[in-house]
C-alpha positions, -999 to +999 in steps of 0.1 A: -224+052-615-256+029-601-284+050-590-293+056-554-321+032-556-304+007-571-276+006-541-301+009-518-320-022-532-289-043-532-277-031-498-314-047-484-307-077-505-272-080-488-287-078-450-315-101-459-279-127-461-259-115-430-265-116-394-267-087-369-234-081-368-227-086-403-256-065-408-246-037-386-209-038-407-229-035-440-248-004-427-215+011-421-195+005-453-229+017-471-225+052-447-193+054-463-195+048-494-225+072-495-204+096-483-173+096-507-202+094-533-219+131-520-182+144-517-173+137-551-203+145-572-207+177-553-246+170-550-248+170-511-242+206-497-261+214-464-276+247-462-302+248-429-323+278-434-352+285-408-385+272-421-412+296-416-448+295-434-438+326-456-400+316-463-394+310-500-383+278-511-359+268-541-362+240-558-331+232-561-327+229-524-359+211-522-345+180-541-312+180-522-318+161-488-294+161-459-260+136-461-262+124-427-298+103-438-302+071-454-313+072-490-350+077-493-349+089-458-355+123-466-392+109-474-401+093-446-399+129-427-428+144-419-426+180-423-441+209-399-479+219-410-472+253-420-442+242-438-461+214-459-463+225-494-502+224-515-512+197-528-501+190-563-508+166-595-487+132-586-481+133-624-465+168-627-425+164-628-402+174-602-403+209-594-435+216-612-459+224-583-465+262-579-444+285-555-457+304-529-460+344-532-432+360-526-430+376-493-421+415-479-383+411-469-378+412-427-387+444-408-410+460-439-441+443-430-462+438-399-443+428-371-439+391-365-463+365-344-449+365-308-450+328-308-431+325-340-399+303-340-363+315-341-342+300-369-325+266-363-289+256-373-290+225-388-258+201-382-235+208-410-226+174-414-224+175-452-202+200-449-179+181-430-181+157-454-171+177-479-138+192-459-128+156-453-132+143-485-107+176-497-080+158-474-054+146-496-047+116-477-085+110-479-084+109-517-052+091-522-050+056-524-017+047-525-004+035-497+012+054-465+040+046-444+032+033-409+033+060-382+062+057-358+060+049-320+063+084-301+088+095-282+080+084-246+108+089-232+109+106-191+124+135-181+152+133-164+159+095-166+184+078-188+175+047-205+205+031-200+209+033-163+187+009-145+178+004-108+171-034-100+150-037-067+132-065-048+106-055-026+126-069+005+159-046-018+134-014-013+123-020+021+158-023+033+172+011+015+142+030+028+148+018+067+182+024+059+181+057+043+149+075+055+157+104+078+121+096+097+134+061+109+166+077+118+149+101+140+128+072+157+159+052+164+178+085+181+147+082+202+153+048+210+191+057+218+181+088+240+162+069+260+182+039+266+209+066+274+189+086+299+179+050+315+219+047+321+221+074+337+197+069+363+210+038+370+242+051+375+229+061+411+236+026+424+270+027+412+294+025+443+311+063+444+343+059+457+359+093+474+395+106+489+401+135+508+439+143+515+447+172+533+478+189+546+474+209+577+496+237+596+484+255+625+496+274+651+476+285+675+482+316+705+478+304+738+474+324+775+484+293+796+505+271+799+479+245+805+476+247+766+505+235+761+520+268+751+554+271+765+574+297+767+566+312+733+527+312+740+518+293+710+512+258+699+517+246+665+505+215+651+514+200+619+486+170+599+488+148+574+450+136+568+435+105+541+403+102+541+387+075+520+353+061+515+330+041+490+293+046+489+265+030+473+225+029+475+205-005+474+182-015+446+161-031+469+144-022+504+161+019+489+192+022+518+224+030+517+259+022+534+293+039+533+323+021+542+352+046+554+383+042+559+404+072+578+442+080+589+457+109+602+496+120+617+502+143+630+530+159+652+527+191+679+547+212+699+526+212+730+542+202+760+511+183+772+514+157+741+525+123+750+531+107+719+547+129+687+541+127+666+511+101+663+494+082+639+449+073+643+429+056+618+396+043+620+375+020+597+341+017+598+306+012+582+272+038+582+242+022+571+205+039+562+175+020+562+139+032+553+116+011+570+080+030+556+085+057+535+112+051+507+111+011+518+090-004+483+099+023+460+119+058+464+127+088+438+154+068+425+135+037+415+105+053+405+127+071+382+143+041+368+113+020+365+096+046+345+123+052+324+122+015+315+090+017+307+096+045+281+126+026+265+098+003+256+074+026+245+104+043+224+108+006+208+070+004+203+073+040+188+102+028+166+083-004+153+052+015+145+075+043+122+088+013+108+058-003+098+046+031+086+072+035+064+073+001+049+033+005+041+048+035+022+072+016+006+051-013-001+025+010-019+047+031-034+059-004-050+030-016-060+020+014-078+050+020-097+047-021-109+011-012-124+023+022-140+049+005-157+026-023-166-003+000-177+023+018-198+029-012-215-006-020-219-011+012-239+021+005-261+008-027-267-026-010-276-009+014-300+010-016-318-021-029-326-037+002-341-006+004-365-009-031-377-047-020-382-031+011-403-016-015-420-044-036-430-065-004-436-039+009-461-034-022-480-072-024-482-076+012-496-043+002-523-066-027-530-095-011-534-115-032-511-116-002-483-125+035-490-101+060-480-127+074-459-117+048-435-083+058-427-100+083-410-108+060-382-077+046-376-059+080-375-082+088-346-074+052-329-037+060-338-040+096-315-058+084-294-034+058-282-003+077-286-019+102-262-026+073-238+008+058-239+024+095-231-004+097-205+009+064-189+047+075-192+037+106-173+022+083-142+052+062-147+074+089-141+053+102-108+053+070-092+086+064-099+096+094-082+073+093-050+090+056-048+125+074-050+116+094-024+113+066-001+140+046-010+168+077-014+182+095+009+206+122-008+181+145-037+218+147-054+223+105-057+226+093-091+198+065-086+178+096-094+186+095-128+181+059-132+152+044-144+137+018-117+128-019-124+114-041-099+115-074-100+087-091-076+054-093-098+020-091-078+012-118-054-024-135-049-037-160-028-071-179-031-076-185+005-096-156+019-082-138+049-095-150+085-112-120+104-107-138+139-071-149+132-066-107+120-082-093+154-060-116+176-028-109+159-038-067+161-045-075+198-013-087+207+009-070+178-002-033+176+020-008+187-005+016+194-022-008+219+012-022+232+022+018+237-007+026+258-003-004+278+029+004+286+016+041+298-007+025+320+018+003+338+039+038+338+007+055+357+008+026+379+042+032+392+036+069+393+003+059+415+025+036+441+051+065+445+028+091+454+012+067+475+042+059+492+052+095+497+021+104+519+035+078+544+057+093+572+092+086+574+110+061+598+148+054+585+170+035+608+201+049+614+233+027+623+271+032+625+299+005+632+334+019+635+375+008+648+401+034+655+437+027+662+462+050+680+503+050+685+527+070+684+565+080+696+563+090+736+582+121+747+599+137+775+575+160+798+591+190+818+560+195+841+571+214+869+604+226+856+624+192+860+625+158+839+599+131+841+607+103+861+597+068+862+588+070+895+568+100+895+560+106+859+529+097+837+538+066+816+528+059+780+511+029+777+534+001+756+507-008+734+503+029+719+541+032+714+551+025+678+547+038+640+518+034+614+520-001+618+512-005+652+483+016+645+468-008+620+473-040+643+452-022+672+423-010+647+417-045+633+421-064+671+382-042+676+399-036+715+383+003+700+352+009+683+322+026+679+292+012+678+259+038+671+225+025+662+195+051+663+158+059+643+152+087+625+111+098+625+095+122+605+058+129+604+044+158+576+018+178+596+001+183+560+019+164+532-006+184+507+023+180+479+021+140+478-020+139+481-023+161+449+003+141+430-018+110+441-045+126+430-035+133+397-017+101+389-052+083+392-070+105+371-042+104+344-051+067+352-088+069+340-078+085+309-055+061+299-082+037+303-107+053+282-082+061+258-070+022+257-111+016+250-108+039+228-081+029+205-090-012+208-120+000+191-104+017+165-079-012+160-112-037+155-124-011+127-093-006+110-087-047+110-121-056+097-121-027+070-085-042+060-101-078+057-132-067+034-108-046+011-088-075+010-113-097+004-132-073-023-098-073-041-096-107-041-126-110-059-123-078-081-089-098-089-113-131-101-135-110-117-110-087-141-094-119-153-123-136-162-127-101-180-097-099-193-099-139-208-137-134-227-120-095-242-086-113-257-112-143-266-143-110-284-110-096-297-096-127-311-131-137-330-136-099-338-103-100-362-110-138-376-147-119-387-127-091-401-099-113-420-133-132-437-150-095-444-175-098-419-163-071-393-152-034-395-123-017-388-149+003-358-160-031-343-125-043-340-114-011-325-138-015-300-124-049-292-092-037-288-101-011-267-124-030-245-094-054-243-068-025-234-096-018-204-100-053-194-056-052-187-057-024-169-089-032-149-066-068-143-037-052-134-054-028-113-074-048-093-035-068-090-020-035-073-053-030-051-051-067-041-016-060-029-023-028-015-049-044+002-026-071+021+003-048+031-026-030+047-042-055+065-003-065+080+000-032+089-034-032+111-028-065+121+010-049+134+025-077+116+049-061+089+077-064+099+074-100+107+057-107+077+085-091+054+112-105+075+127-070+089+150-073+119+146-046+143+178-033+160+171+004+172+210+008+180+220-001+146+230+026+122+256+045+104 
């Protein structure tokens, strides 16, 4: 076995010959082999005591110096004052100079100095040592096997079942399964359908009224028609009919009617029985101030328009919202399973490292000591790799979320792979470009627009309800009569022609004759007239005007109010963008020089002028240059689907027709 000096001068002969690094390699290896040396010789034992100026020192521990130092290091410290020992003869042997007295033990002499130090555990790196080097696989040098690949597998998921989706594939299933977008589009469908049903007040209303009538009436005279039995009974047959509709524009209405009656009597007064009337005719209402522009029923409807489109707005922003979701959720499952493989790919390299390491320590070019360090790589990385199969299996499942509907569907068991990779573009994104799109595309902005234009119409109408009310009033109208003529006993003998009341020819005759008069207009009814009203105090329409303006100048400070937080959104989303653009330019550049250190790092060690630590580090620095790569990668996309949402471009940009009627 050389002597310590003797290494140590051929150690400084080696680093006179090597460069820093190789130097730095050469200062490790020497570490080592110092330290198997103290393990098996058994001369490097660590025992810290506290030094104090009266503690007794053996000579035995005196010569032993601490494992973790250089040789010859331990004479290069400087000891405390009170600790150094008296000066001796430089020719007296080791161990010769005189000990101290011997000193009362603790507690039986004066008490100790106030400013006296307390005792100081030294590191028990030698110790260490020593429990390592007791390692059977630290003293063996035949060669192990190569650790296997843990078990990564996820909860829940079964290896063999795989879910293939585009991003466009995702986006689709969410919209089509997500119970939020099915919400939006009842919305949509409620208020289309409360739209129809306002309008449904211009529909023409069609109405018949038959009736079958018997009455017999008492009488006192005979003037009534009476008779001898002192009662008159009459028997009807009535059919009404009439269609009625109110205008969408100038707000009047008509009714066109259309009425026929028979009947037949037993008064003695009748001339014709039975007989047969109808009349046809036409009612018209027109506002001409009040209710003329706009009435209850069009203010109604024209609002309700208005919130069909704000519905749609509604819908397109829950849409976009949840394909943002999507898009992230996406993104972030693609760099979980790409980090996962990173840190496989990280743990493959280790082994072949163990591999190296062991065939070096068979060899005898590498001390076992060393397979100490790649046992820690080794954990390290399988702890890593379970670490990334955990995020893999949490972003898969907030992606599943999005995507599934029913928390029973097999796709839950199914292990998801997508198939779009992360996009990049070089060209940076225009800022002016963004804030005109989000001007015109925002639903938020388009939503309170269309409130405003609601407030508008609510304005006019309580405007127009504090006018007075002038309505002209007209009615156009033909009857037709005929009948069968009958005999008359007036005065107790028959009715002659002579001296009787005739029936005129044209009213003798059946139902027939009864249309042919009502459409020659020799009878109508013609009626034309103005109805006025004037509110003494109209209080109720003044307070609605009132508070239709001021709703009015909140929905203008609430439009300021929002643009501005649409032109902070859109220029936050164009920085990020643009920062991810260039943290994308920057991580590969990274990534490039790391595969490039790592690949010179393992040519060094192949030619023995590199450690197993340095190319470790390599790899490692390597394994954070991916991750930084692919991270940046996921930001970057992140980033964009962001900057469509504020720019309320999404769902053109991912080519999502809109149909808020469609659905299952």
């Amino acid at each position: 076995m050389l002597s310590m000096k003797e290494e140590e001068d051929g150690l400084r002969r080696g680093e006179s010959n090597l460069n820093r690094r190789t130097r730095g390699a050469g200062f490790v290896c020497m570490a080592a082999a110092l330290a198997f040396l103290y393990a098996a010789s058994d001369l490097f034992v660590v025992n810290a005591t506290a030094r104090t100026p009266q503690a007794v020192q053996d000579p035995r521990r005196a010569r032993r110096r601490d494992a973790t130092r250089p040789p010859g290091g331990e004479q290069n410290q400087p000891a405390p004052p009170e600790a150094r020992p008296a000066p001796q003869d430089p020719s007296a042997p080791p161990g010769a100079s005189s000990l101290p007295a011997p000193q009362a033990p603790p507690g039986a002499g004066a008490a100790p100095e106030a400013n006296e130090p307390a005792p100081v555990e030294m590191p028990a790196t030698g110790r260490l040592l020593n429990e390592l080097s007791q390692d059977p696989s630290m003293r063996s040098d035949e060669v192990r096997p190569t650790p296997p690949v843990p078990d990564y597998r996820r909860v829940g998921v079964k290896g063999d079942d795989v879910l293939t989706l585009s991003l466009n594939d995702a986006i689709r299933l969410a919209l089509e399964n997500n119970s939020d977008i099915e919400v939006a589009r009842g919305d949509v469908r409620v208020a289309e359908g409360t739209l129809l049903s306002l309008e449904g007040v211009y529909d023409p209303v069609f109405s018949f009224s038959p009736q079958v009538t018997n009455s017999v009436t008492p009488t006192t005279s005979s003037i009534g028609g009476a008779g001898s039995s002192g009662t008159v009974t009459q028997n009807s047959q009535q059919f009404d009919s009439a269609v009625t509709k109110q205008f969408g524009t100038g707000g009047g209405q008509y009714q066109f009617f259309f009425n026929n009656l028979r009947q037949s009597t037993s008064s003695t007064l009748s001339r014709l029985n039975p007989f047969y009337s109808a009349s046809l005719g036409v009612t018209f209402t027109q506002p001409l101030w009040r209710n003329r522009s706009i009435d209850t029923y069009r203010h109604a409807i024209r609002v309700q328009r208005k919130k069909v489109g704000q519905t749609d707005a509604e819908f397109r922003l829950r849409t976009t919202e949840i394909i943002n979701q999507v898009q992230h959720a996406y993104w972030e499952l693609v760099f979980a399973l790409h980090a996962q493989k990173v840190a496989l790919d990280s743990l493959n390299l280790a082994r072949e490292q163990f591999n190296v390491t062991e065939q070096g320590v068979a060899a005898g070019t590498t001390a076992p000591l060393g397979r100490a360090e790649v046992d820690t790589q080794i954990a390290t990385n399988e702890a890593n790799l379970l670490a990334a199969a955990k995020n893999v299996t949490l972003a898969e499942n907030a992606f599943k979320q999005l995507v599934l509907r029913d928390p029973t569907a097999p796709e839950w068991r199914a292990s998801v792979t997508p198939t779009d990779e992360p996009a990049f573009d070089l060209t940076p994104a225009s800022l002016d470009d963004a804030l005109a799109e989000a001007r015109a595309n925002r639903p938020e902005l388009n939503n309170l627009r269309i409130q405003e234009e609601i407030n508008r119409l609510d304005v006019q109408y309580a405007r127009n309800q504090t006018r007075p009310r002038i309505d002209l009033v007209s009615t156009v109208s033909m009857t037709g009569l005929a009948g069968s003529p009958v005999s008359s006993t007036i005065g107790g003998g028959a009715n002659a022609a002579s001296g009787g009341v005739q029936v005129s020819p044209d009213l003798v005759g059946g139902y027939g004759k009864t249309l042919g008069d009502l459409f020659r207009f020799n009878t109508r009814n013609v009626v034309a007239g103005v109805t006025v009203e004037f509110p003494l105090r109209n209080r109720t329409a003044e307070g609605n005007l009132a508070v239709a303006r001021a709703q009015g100048e909140q929905l203008t400070a609430s439009l300021h109010s929002q643009e501005q937080a649409v032109e902070s959104d859109v220029r936050n989303s164009v920085q990020t963008l643009e920062t991810a653009r260039q943290t994308v330019l920057t991580t590969r550049r990274a990534r490039e020089s790391a595969e490039l250190q790592l690949a010179g790092e393992l040519e060094l060690f192949r030619a023995g002028q590199s450690t197993t630590f340095l190319v470790f580090q390599r790899e490692n620095a390597l394994a954070s240059a991916r991750n930084a790569e692919l991270r940046a990668e996921a930001d970057y996309d992140n980033a964009l689907a962001d900057l469509q949402r504020a720019t309320g471009t999404t769902i053109r940009a991912n080519e999502v027709v809109v149909s808020a009627t469609a659905g299952p």
